[in-house]
C-alpha positions in Angstrom: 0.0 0.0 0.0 2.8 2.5 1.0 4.5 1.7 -2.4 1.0 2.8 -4.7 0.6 5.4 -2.6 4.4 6.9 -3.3 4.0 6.2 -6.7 0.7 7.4 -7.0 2.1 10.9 -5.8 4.8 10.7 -7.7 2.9 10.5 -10.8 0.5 13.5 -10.1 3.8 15.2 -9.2 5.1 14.9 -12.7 1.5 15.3 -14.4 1.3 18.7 -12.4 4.6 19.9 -13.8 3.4 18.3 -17.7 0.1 20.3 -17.6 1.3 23.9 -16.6 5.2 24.6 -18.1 4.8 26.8 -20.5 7.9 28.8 -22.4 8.0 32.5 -23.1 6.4 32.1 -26.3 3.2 30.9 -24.9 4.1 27.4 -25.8 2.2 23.8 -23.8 5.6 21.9 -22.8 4.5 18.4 -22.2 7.1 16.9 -19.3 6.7 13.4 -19.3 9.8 10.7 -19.7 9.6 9.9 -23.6 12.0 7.6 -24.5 12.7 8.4 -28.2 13.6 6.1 -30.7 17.5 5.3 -31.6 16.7 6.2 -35.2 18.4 2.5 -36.5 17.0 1.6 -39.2 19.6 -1.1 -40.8 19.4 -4.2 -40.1 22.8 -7.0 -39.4 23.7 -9.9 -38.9 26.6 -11.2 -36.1 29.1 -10.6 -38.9 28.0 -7.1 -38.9 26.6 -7.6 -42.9 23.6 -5.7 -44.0 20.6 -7.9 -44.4 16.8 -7.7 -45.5 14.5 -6.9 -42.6 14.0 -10.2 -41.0 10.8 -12.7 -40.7 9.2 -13.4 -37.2 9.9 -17.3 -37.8 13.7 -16.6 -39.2 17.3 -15.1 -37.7 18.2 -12.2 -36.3 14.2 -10.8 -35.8 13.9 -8.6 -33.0 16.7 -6.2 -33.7 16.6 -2.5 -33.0 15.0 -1.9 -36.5 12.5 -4.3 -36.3 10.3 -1.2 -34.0 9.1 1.5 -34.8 9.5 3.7 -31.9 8.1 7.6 -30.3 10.6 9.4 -33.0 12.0 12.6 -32.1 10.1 16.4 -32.4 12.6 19.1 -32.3 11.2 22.5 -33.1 14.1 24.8 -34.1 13.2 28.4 -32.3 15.1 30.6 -34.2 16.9 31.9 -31.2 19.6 29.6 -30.7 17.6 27.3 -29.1 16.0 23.5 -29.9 12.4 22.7 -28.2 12.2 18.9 -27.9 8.2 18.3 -28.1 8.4 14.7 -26.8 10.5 15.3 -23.5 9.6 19.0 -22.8 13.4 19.9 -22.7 15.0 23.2 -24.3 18.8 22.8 -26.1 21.0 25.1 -26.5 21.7 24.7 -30.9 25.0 25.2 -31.0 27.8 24.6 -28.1 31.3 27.0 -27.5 32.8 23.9 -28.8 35.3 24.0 -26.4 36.6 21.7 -23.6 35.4 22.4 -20.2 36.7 20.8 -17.0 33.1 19.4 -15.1 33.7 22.4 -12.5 34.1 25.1 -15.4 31.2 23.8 -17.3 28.8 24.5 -14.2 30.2 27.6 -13.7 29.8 28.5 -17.9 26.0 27.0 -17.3 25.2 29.5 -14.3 26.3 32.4 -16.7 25.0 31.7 -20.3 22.1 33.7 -21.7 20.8 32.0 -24.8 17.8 32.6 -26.2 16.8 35.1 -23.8 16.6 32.5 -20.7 18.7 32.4 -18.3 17.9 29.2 -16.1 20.2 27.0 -18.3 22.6 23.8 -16.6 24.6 21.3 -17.2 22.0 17.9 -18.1 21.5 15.3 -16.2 23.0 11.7 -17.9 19.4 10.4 -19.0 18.3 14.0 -20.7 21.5 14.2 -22.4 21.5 10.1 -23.8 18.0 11.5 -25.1 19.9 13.1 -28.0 21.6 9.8 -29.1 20.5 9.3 -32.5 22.3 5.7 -33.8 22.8 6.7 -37.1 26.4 8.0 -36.3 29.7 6.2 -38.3 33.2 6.9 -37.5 35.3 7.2 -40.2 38.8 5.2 -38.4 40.6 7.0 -42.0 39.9 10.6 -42.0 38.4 10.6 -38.1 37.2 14.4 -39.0 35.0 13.1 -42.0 32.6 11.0 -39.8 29.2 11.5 -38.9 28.1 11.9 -35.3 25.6 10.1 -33.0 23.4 13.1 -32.9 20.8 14.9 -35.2 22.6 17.5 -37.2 19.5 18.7 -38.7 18.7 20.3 -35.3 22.0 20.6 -33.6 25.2 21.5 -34.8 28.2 19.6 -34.2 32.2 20.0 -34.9 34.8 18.1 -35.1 38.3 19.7 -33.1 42.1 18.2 -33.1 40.9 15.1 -31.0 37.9 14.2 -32.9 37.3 11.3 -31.4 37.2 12.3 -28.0 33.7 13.7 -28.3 32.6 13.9 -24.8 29.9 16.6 -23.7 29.5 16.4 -19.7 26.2 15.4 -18.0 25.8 17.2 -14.4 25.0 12.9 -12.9 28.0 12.3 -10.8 29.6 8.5 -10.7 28.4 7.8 -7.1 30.4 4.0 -7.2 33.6 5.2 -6.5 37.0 6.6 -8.5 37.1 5.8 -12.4 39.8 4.5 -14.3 43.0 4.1 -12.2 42.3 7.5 -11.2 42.2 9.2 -7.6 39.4 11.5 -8.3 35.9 11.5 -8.9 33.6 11.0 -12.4 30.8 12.2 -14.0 29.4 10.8 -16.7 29.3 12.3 -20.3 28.0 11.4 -24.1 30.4 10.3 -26.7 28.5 11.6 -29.6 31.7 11.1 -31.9 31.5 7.3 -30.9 28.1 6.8 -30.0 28.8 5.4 -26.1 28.3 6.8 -22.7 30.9 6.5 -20.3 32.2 8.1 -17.1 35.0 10.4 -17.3 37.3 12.2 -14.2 36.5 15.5 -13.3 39.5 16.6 -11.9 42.1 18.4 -13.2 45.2 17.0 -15.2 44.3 13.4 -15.1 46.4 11.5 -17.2 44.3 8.4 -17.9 41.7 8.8 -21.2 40.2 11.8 -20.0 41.2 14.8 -22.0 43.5 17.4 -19.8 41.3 19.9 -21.1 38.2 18.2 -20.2 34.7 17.6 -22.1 32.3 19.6 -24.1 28.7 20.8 -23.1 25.2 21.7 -24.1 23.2 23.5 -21.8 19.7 22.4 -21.7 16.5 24.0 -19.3 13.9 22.5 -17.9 12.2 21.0 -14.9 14.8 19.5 -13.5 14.4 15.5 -12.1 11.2 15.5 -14.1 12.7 13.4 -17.2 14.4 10.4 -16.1 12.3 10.0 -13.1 10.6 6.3 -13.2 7.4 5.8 -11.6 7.7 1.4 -10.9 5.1 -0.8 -10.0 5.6 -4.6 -8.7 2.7 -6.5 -10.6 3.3 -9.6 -8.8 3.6 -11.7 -11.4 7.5 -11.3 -12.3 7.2 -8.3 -13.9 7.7 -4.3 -13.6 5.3 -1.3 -14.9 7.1 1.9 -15.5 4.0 4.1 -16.2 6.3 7.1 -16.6 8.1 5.4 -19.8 5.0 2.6 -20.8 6.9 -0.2 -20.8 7.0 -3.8 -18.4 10.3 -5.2 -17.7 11.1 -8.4 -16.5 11.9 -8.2 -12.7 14.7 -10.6 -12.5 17.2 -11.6 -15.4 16.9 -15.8 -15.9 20.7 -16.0 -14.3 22.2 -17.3 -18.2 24.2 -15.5 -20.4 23.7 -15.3 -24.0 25.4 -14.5 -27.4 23.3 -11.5 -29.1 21.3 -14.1 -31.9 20.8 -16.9 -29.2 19.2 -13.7 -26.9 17.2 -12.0 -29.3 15.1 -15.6 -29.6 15.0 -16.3 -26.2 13.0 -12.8 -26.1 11.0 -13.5 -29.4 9.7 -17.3 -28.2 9.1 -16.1 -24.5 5.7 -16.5 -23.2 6.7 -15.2 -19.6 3.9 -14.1 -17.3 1.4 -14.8 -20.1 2.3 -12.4 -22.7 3.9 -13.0 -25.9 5.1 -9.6 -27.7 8.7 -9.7 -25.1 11.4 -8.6 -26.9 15.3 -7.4 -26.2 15.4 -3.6 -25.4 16.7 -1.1 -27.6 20.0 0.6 -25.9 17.6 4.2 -24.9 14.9 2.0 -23.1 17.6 -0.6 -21.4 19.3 3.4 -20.7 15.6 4.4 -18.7 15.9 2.1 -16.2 19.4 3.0 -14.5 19.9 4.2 -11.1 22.4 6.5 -11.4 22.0 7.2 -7.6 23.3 4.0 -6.7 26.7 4.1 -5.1 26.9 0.2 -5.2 26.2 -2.1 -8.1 24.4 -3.2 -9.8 23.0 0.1 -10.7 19.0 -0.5 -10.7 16.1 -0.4 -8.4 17.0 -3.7 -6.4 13.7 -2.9 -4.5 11.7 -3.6 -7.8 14.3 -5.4 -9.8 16.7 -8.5 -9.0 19.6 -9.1 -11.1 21.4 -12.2 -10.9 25.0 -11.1 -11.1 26.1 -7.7 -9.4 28.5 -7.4 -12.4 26.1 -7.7 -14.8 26.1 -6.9 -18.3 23.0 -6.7 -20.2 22.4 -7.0 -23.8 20.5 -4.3 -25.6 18.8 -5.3 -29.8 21.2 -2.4 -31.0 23.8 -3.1 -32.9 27.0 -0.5 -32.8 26.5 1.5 -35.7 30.2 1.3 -36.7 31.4 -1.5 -35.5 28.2 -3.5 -36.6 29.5 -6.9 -35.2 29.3 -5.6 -32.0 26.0 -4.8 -30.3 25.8 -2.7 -27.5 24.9 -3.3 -23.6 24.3 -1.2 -20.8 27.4 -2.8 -17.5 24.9 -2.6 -14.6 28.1 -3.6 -12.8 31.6 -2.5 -13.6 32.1 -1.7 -17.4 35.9 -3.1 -18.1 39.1 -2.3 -20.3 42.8 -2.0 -20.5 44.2 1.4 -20.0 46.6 0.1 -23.2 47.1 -3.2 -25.1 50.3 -3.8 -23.2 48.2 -4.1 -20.1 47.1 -7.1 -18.4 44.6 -5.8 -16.1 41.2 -4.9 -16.6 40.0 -1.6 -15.0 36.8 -0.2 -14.2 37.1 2.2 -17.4 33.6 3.7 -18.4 32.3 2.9 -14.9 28.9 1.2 -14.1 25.9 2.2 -15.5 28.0 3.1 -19.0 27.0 2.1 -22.4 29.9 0.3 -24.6 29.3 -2.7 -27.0 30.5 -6.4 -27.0 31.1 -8.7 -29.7 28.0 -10.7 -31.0 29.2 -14.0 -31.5 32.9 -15.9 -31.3 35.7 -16.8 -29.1 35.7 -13.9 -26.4 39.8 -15.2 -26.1 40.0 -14.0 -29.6 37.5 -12.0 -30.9 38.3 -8.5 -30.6 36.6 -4.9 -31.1 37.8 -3.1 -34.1 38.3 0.3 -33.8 39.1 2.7 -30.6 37.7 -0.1 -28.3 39.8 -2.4 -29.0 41.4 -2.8 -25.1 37.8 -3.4 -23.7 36.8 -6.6 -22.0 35.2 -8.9 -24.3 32.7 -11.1 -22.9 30.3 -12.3 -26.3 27.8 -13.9 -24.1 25.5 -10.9 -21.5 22.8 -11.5 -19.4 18.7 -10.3 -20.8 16.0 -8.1 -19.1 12.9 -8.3 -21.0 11.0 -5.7 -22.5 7.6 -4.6 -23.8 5.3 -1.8 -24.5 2.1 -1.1 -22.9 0.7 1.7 -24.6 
């Protein structure tokens, strides 16, 4: 009873705040916790190939592709500024383009005026992964040449000297503990030149990863804590409502690990709790239900949802754009790499709660990530948490 009731207030707390904002020009903002679609539209195979959209009763259905989610409804204001219809956030169009340490990019957040408003900040990790659009490819050649993992229509976006290093800070602090090797703290940030989330130090002149002249940023207003905020209910019957977001999860993973093909059938035959339309998550839905206020793993709700493994990687139906024989996963424990190839030992490098990719299929002894990831922990077979929409 005490857990309907805090939901229930929770939910005309955020309904109050969707029905009243209003901007300057007169404008209904509806605040609710959209998540957007990823914008993939290809469909591959565990080679990372191309292939025909696939049947129900054949390989490799249930891909990110396969649905058709909410798609994004930016309203360019003429200003300087980008209204996002579906989340009732305001962006700031086009960023300094220049590297902030975290504490600089605060203080730079306090003191713009864009737009005429002057109540911008820093975003929080799950408003800023709301921009991830998955149609980004790196170009490994001519790294300047490649297109970002965010709508360029609406926002603009530029390459510098380090144009892989594409960071832009998020104001959610890495609670866990240090990152990387390093002695300070992290926040996490939005690689929109790779299409990854990570967490990166915020202090200064750290010599691991993290740029010595730190991250970008783009400022973003709104009612803070609104989007992002989950309303759960325990059904009982294995399963979890998030009427904030529409969509059940499956409370507990099923304690197996899978390779990406052998998990996206497990979803597709699955009958659990009586219904029959589960599928694999994409990676902004899988993103939804983090608790970035943990400060132990696994990072999730453990009073709604059980994982098996407090390390525990979970496989998401999107495959990594540009490295398409990898698919990515959210590391609800520790997410691990190798500071350099001559290393032996695995780190805590993007940090829990981070977004990376793994290696559909293969040896994990020998099967490596092309690209910039090519140090990271390669695992091949990740645990599943359910999915599917109820409205």
């Amino acid at each position: 009873m005490k857990t309907w009731i805090k939901n229930s207030l929770l939910f005309l707390f955020i309904f109050a705040f969707a029905s009243c904002e209003e901007d300057k020009k007169g404008d209904v903002i509806e605040v609710f916790f959209v998540v957007t679609d990823t914008g993939q539209s290809t469909f591959f195979d565990d080679d990372g190939n191309t292939i025909y959209a696939p049947k129900r009763n054949e390989e490799y259905y249930g891909q990110d592709a396969q649905f058709f989610g909410i798609q994004p409804l930016f309203i360019d204001n003429g200003d300087g500024t980008i209204s996002d219809k579906r989340t009732g956030l305001m962006w700031q169009k086009t960023p300094t383009f220049k590297r902030y340490l975290h504490n600089e990019a605060i203080t730079y957040a306090r003191d713009a005026v864009i737009g005429e408003y002057n109540d911008w900040r820093v975003p929080t990790i799950k408003e800023l992964y709301s921009l991830v659009w998955y149609k980004g490819e790196v170009n490994y050649t001519t790294p300047a040449n490649s297109t970002p993992y965010i709508q360029t229509d609406f926002f603009d976006y530029k390459y510098d000297s380090k144009p892989l290093n594409g960071q832009y800070w998020s104001s959610t602090p890495y609670l866990v503990g240090t990152i990387q090797g390093d002695n300070r703290p992290g926040a996490y940030c939005v690689d929109f030149a790779q299409g990854y989330m990570m967490v990166t130090p915020t202090g200064n002149g750290s010599t691991i990863y993290a740029d010595t002249d730190g991250c970008f940023v783009r400022l973003v207003r709104g009612q803070k804590s609104i989007y992002g905020t989950n309303v759960f209910t325990d059904n009982s019957d294995g399963t979890i409502t998030d009427s904030a977001t529409g969509l059940m999860w499956q409370k507990s993973d099923d304690g197996n690990t899978y390779n990406w093909k052998e998990a996206l059938s497990v979803a597709k035959n699955s009958s659990y709790a009586g219904y029959k339309d589960w599928r694999i998550p994409n990676i902004k839905e899988l993103q939804s239900i983090v608790d970035y206020s943990k400060t132990t793993t696994p990072m999730i709700d453990n009073g709604y949802f059980k994982l098996s493994d407090p390390d525990c990687w979970i496989w998401t139906c999107t495959t990594h754009n540009d490295i398409p024989n990898s698919a990515n996963y959210i590391s609800f424990g520790k997410s691990y790499s190798k500071a350099s190839s001559s290393d032996t030992k695995y780190i805590d490098w993007y940090g829990a709660g981070a977004q990376v990719s793994d290696i559909k299929s293969g040896d994990p002894n020998t099967n490596k990530l092309s690209g910039s990831r090519h140090n990271d922990m390669v695992r091949v077979k990740n645990h599943i948490l359910l999915v599917r929409s109820i409205k």
